[in-house]
C-alpha positions as CSV (number, residue, x, y, z in Angstrom):
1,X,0.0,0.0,0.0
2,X,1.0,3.6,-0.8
3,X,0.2,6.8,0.5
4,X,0.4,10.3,-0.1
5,X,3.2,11.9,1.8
6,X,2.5,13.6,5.0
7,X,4.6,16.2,4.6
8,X,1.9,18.3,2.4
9,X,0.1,19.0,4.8
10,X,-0.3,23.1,5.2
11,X,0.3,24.3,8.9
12,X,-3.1,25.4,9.1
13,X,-4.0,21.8,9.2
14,X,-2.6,20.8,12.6
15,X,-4.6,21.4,15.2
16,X,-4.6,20.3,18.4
17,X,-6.8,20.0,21.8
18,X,-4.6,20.1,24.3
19,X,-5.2,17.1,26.7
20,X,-4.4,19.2,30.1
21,X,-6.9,21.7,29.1
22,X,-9.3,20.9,26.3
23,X,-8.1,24.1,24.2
24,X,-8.4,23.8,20.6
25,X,-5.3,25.2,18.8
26,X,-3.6,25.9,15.7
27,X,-0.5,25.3,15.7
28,X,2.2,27.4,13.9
29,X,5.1,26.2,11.5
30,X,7.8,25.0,13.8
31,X,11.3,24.8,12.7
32,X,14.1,22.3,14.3
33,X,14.7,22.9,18.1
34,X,11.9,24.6,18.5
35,X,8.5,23.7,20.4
36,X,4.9,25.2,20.6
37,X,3.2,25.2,24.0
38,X,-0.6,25.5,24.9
39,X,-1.5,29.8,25.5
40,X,-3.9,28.7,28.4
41,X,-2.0,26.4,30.3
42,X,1.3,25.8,29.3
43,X,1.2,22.5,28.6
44,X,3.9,21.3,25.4
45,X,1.5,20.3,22.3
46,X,4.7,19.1,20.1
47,X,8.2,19.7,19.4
48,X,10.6,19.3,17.0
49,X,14.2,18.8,17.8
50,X,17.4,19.9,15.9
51,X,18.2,17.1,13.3
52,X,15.1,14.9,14.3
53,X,16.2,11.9,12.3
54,X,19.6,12.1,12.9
55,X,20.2,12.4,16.7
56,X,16.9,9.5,18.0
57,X,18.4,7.1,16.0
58,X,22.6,7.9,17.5
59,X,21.0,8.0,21.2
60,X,19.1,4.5,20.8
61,X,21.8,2.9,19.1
62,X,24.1,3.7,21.5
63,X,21.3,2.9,24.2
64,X,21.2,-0.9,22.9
65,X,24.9,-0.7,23.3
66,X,25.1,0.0,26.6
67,X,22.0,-2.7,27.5
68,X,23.9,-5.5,25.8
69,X,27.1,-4.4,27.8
70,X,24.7,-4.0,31.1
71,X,23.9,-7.6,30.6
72,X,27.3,-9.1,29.8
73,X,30.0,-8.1,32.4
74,X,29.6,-8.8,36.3
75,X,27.5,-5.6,38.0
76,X,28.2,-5.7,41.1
77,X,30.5,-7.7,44.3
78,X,30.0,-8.1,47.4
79,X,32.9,-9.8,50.1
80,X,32.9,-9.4,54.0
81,X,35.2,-11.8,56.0
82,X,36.9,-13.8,53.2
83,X,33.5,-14.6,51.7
84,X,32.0,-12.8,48.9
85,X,30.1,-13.1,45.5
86,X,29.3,-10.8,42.6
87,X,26.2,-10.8,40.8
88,X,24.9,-10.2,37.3
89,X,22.2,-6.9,36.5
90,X,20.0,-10.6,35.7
91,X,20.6,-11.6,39.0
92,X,18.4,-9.4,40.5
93,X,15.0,-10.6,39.2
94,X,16.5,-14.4,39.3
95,X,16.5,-14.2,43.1
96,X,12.8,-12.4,43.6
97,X,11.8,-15.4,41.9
98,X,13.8,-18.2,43.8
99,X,12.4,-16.6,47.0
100,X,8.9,-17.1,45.1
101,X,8.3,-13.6,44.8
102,X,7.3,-13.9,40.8
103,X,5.6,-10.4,40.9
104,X,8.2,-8.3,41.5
105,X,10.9,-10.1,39.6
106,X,8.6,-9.5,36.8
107,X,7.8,-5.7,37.4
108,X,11.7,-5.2,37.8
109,X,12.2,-7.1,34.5
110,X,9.7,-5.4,32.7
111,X,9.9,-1.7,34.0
112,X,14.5,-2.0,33.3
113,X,14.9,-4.3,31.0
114,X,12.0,-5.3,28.9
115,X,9.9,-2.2,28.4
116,X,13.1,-0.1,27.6
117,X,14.6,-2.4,25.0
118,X,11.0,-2.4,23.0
119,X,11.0,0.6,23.5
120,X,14.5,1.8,21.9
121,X,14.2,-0.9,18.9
122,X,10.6,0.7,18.4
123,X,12.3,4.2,18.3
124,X,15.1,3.0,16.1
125,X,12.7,1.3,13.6
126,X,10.2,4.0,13.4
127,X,12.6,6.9,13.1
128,X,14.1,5.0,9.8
129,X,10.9,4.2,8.2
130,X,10.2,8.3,9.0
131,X,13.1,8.8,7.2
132,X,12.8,6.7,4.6
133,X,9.3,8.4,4.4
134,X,10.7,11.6,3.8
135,X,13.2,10.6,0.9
136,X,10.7,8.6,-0.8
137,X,7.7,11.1,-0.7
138,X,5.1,9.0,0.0
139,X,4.3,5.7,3.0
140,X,4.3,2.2,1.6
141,X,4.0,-1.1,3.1
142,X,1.7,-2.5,5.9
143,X,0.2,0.7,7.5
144,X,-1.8,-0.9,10.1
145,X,1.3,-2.7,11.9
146,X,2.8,0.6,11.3
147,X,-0.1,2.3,13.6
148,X,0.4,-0.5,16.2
149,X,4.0,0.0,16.5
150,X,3.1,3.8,17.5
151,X,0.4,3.3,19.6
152,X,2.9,0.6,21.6
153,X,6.2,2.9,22.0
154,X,3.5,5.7,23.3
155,X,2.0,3.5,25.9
156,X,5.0,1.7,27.0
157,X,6.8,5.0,27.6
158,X,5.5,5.6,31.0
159,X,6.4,2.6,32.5
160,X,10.2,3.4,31.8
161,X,12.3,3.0,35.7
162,X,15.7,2.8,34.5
163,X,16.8,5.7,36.0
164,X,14.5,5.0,39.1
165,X,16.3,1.6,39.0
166,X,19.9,3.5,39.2
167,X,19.2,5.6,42.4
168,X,18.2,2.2,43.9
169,X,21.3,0.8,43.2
170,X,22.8,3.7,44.7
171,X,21.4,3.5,48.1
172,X,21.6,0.0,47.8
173,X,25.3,0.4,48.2
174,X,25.7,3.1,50.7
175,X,23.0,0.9,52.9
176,X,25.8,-2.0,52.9
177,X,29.3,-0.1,52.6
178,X,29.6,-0.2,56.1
179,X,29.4,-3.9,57.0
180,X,30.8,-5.4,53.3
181,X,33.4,-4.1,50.6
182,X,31.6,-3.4,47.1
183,X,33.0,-3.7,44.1
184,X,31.3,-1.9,40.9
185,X,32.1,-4.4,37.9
186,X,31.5,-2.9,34.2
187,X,28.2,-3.3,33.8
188,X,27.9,-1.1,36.3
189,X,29.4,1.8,35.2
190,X,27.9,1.0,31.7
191,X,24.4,1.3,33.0
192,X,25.1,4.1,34.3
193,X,25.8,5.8,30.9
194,X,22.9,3.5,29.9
195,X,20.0,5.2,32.6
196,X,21.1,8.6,31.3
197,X,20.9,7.8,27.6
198,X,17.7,6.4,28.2
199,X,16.8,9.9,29.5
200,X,18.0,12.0,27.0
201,X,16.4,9.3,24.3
202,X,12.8,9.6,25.7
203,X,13.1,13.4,25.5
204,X,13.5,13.7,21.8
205,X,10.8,11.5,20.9
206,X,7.7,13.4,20.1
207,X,4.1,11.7,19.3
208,X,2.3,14.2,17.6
209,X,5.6,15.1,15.5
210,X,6.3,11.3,14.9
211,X,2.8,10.7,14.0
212,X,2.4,13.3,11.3
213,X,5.6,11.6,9.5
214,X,3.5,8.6,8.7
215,X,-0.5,9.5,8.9
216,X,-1.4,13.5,7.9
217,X,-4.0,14.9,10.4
218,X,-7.1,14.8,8.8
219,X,-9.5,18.5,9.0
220,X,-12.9,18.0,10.3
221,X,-15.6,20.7,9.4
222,X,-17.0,22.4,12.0
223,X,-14.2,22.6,15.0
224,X,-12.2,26.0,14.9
225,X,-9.2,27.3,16.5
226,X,-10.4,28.6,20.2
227,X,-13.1,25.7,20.9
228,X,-12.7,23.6,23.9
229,X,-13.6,20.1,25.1
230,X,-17.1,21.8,26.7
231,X,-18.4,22.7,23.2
232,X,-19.2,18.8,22.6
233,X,-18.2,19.4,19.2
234,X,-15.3,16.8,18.9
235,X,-13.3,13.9,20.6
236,X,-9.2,14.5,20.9
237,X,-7.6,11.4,20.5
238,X,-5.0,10.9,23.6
239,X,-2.9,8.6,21.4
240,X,-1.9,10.7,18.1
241,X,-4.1,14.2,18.9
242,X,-5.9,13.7,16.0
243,X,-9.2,15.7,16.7
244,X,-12.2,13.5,15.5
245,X,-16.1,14.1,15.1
246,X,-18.3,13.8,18.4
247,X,-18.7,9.5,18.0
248,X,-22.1,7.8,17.9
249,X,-21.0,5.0,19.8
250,X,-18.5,3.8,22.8
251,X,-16.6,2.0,20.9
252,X,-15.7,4.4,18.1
253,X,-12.1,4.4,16.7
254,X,-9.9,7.6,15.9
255,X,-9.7,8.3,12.0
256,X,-6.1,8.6,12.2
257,X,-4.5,6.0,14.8
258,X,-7.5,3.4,15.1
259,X,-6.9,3.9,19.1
260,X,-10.3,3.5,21.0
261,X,-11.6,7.6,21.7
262,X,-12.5,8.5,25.2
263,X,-14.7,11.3,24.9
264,X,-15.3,13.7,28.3
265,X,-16.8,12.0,30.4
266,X,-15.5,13.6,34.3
267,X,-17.6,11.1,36.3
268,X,-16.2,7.9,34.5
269,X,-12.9,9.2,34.5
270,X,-13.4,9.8,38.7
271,X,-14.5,6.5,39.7
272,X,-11.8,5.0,38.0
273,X,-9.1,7.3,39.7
274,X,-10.8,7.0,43.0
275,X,-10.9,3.5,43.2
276,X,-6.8,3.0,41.8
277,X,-6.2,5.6,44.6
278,X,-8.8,3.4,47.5
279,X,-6.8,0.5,46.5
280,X,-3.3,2.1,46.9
281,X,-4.3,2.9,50.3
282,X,-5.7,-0.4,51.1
283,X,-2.1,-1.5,50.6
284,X,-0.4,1.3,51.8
285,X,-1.4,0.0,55.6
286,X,0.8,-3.5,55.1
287,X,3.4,-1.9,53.5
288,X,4.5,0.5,56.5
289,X,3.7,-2.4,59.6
290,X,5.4,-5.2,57.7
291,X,8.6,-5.7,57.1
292,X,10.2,-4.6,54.1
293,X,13.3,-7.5,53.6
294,X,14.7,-9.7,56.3
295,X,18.4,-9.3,57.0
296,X,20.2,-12.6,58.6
297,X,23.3,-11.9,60.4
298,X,25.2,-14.9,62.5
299,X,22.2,-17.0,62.8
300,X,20.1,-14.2,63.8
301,X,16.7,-13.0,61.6
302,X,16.2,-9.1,61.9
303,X,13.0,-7.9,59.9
304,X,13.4,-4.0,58.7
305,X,10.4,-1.8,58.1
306,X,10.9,1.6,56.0
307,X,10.3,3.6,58.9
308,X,13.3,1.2,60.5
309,X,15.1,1.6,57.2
310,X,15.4,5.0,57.3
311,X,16.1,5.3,61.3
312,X,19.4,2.7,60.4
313,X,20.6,5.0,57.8
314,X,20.2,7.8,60.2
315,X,21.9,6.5,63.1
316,X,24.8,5.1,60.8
317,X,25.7,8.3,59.7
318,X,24.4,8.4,56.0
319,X,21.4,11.4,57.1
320,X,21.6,12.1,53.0
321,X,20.3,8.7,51.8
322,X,18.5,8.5,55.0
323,X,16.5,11.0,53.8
324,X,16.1,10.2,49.9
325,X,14.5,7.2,51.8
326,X,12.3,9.1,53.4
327,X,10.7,11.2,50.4
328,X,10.7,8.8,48.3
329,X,8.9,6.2,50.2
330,X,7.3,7.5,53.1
331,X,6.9,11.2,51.9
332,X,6.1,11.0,48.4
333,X,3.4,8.3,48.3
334,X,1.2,9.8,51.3
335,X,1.5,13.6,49.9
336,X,0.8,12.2,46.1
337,X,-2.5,10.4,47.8
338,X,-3.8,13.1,49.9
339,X,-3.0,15.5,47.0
340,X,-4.5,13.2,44.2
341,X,-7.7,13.2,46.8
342,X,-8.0,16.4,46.8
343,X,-7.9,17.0,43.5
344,X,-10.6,14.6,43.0
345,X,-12.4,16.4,45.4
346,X,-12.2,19.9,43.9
347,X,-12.7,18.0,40.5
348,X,-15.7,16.2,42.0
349,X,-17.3,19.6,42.5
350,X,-18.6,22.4,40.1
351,X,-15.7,23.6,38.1
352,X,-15.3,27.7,37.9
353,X,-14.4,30.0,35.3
354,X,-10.8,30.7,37.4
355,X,-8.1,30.2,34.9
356,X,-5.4,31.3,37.9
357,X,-7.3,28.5,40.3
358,X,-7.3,26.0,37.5
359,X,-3.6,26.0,36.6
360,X,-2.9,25.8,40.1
361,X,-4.6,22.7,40.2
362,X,-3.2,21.7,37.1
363,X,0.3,22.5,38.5
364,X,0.0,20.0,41.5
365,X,-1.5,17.7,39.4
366,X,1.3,17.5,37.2
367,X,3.6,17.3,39.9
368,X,1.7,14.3,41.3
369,X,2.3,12.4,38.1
370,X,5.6,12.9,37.6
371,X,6.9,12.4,41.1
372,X,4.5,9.0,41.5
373,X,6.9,6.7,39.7
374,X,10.3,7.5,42.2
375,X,8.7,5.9,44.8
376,X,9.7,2.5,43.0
377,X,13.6,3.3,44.9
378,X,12.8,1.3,47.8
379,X,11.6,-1.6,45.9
380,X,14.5,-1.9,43.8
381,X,16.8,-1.1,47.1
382,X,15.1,-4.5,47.8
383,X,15.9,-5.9,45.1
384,X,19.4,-5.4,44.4
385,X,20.4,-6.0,48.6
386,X,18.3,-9.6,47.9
387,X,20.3,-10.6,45.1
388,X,23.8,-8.8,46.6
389,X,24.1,-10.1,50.2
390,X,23.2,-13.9,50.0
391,X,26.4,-15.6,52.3
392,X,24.2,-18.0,53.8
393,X,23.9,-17.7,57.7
394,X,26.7,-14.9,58.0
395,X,24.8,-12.6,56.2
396,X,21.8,-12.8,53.5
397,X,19.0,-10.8,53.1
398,X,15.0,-11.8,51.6
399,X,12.3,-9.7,50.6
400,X,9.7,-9.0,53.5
401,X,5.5,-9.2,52.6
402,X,5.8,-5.2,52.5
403,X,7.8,-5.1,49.3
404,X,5.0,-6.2,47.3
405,X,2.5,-4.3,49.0
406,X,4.5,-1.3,48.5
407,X,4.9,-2.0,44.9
408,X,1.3,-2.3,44.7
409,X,0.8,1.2,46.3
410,X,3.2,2.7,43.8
411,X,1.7,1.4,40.3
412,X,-2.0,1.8,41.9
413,X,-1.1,5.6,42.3
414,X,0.4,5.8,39.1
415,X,-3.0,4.3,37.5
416,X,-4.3,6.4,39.5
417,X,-3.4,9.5,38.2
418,X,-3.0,8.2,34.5
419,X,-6.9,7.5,35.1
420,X,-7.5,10.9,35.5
421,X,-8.7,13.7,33.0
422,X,-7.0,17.0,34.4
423,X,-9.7,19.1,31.9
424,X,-12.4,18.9,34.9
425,X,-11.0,21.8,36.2
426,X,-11.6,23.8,33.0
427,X,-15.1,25.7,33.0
428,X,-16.7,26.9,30.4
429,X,-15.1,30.3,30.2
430,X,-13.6,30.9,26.4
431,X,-10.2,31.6,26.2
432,X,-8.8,34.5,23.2
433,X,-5.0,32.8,23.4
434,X,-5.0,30.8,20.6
435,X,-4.1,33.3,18.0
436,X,-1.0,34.1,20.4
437,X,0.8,30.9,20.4
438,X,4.1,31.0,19.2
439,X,6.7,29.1,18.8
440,X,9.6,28.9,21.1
441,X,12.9,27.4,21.5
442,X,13.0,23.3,23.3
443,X,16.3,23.7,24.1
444,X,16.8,20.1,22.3
């Protein structure tokens, strides 16, 4: 199958509603490095970086280099009294699962290893057939694997830990530096360039911008520059930001991306945030009164809470990571669940014409989101010590019950606020910022 290029398409064509805020708008002709933002709420529609076909595909090649040489040198060692082993980055989820803790060897494997390497080969392969799409003018071959492959690297994407995974290897090793020598192998050091790679990889990839390289947005009659998600006159897809027609159905498809459309429905969207967030308290109780892992020293079975975690590291000396501990485990989950509740509750309730109030919601809501997925250090602090300090009765370590009802808490929040549809706290007030939109630099 061939198809017309994408490229033709004049700038007046690409509009978008802006997911945060339901504003319709037009965006301008953007050049390389630059990016255009939404006038009401700031919110970034797309972007284009400098050289966007060049630099993606130089980052996740040299992302896969640095996961194959993750995977193929020793990561870390671990000796105290003439007794030591070292472990492979594999290790880690091998031992969850011999101490029959399948779920969270599986979330570790998926959330480092798996979802990042589909991820980067998704990048790599799409950003060649874009670029092959540009030289040849037009799109050929099998469109609709092409449209799953899109819709996959978009939903995958949040679900990336590897640099969530690095800070818990960090603590990790100043929680045991003081009873064991460590030793960092290679792997180490090259995951290290790996996590930040990752990063920098994730930050250059744009879905509207890589969408409109395959599948032009398509113009529907009747929705103008300045309308918002109140005037019931169209549906913005969440997937490609293709605006489609008001559906006759639930179980109408976008035009462009064939994703499933989720029209604005607040009240559907609140019960299913509510009950992610009731659930992540649920299991927020276990996690704090049962232990987190089990340390064995000399016979002796000690379990260690996080509360207990974070009072060790204090007493030892190591205040700092005493107190990443803290925020990340303790602080951050209970302020991102009272915050997320009282979002819901504000949502719950009429919304006003306040742009000032709304943003400030918007604000904390983004904050929630992004801060939701560092709570994961402590799990992966588990993980690592589990597969690190195994010498038998001198010293080993296990996971506790906790760790898995911590993990719980921490995707549950995460679905949580995912669940959520921030435009709630939009009224009905029109907005006259579209025509001002310009485009600014991304500093890419």
């Amino acid at each position: 199958m061939t198809t017309q290029t994408p490229q033709q398409q004049t700038p007046s064509d690409l509009m978008i509603a802006c997911e945060e805020c339901g504003l319709v708008v037009d965006i301008p002709d953007i050049q390389d490095g630059q990016k255009a933002d939404c006038p009401r709420c700031g919110h970034t529609l797309t972007k284009k970086i400098t050289m966007p076909y060049h630099r993606p595909l130089a980052y996740g090649i040299a992302c896969l280099i640095m996961l194959v040489l993750s995977l193929s040198f020793p990561f870390l060692s671990f000796s105290v009294n003439g007794m030591g082993q070292q472990i492979m980055l594999l290790n880690a989820a091998e031992t969850l699962q011999h101490f029959e803790n399948s779920v969270l060897a599986i979330l570790l494997m998926l959330t480092v290893l798996v979802f990042p390497a589909i991820y980067i080969m998704l990048v790599l392969y799409l950003y060649v057939r874009a670029a092959r799409v540009k030289h040849a003018g037009h799109l050929s071959g099998n469109t609709e694997t092409l449209k799953m492959l899109c819709r996959i690297l978009f939903r995958v994407q949040p679900w990336l830990m590897v640099d969530v995974f690095l800070i818990g290897v960090l603590v990790s090793l100043v929680k045991i530096s003081a009873l064991a020598h460590i030793g960092m192998g290679y792997s180490f050091w090259a995951f290290c360039i790996y996590s930040v790679l990752v990063v920098k990889c994730v930050s250059m990839v744009d879905r509207t911008w890589l969408w409109d390289q395959f599948f032009a947005m398509k113009h529907i009659d009747g929705v103008h520059e300045g309308d918002t998600h109140l005037d019931n006159n169209h549906v913005g897809c969440h997937v490609c930001n293709q605006i489609n027609p008001m559906p006759q159905d639930h179980h109408t498809k976008c035009i462009r991306c064939e994703s499933k459309l989720h029209g604005y429905n607040p009240q559907h969207s609140l019960q299913y945030s509510w009950a992610f967030l009731l659930a992540s308290v649920v299991f927020y109780i276990p996690a704090n009164l049962y232990p987190m892992m089990y340390t064995v020293s000399l016979g002796q079975t000690e379990g260690s809470t996080i509360m207990g975690g974070v009072v060790m590291l204090w007493q030892m000396g190591s205040w700092p990571i005493a107190l990443v501990i803290f925020i990340a485990s303790v602080f951050i989950p209970m302020a991102k669940m009272f915050a997320l509740a009282w979002l819901y509750y504000c949502a719950s309730k009429k919304p006003n014409d306040s742009t000032n109030e709304a943003i400030k919601r918007l604000k904390i809501y983004r904050m929630t989101e992004f801060i939701g997925r560092w709570s994961m250090v402590d799990i992966f602090v588990v993980a690592i010590l589990v597969a690190l300090v195994q010498l038998k009765n001198l010293m080993a370590i296990s996971p506790g019950p906790a760790a898995i009802c911590f993990a719980t808490v921490v995707v549950f929040t995460m679905l949580s606020a995912m669940s959520f549809d921030p435009r709630v706290f939009w009224g009905k007030a029109k907005t006259n910022h579209g025509s001002e939109l310009n485009a600014t630099e991304s500093n890419q």
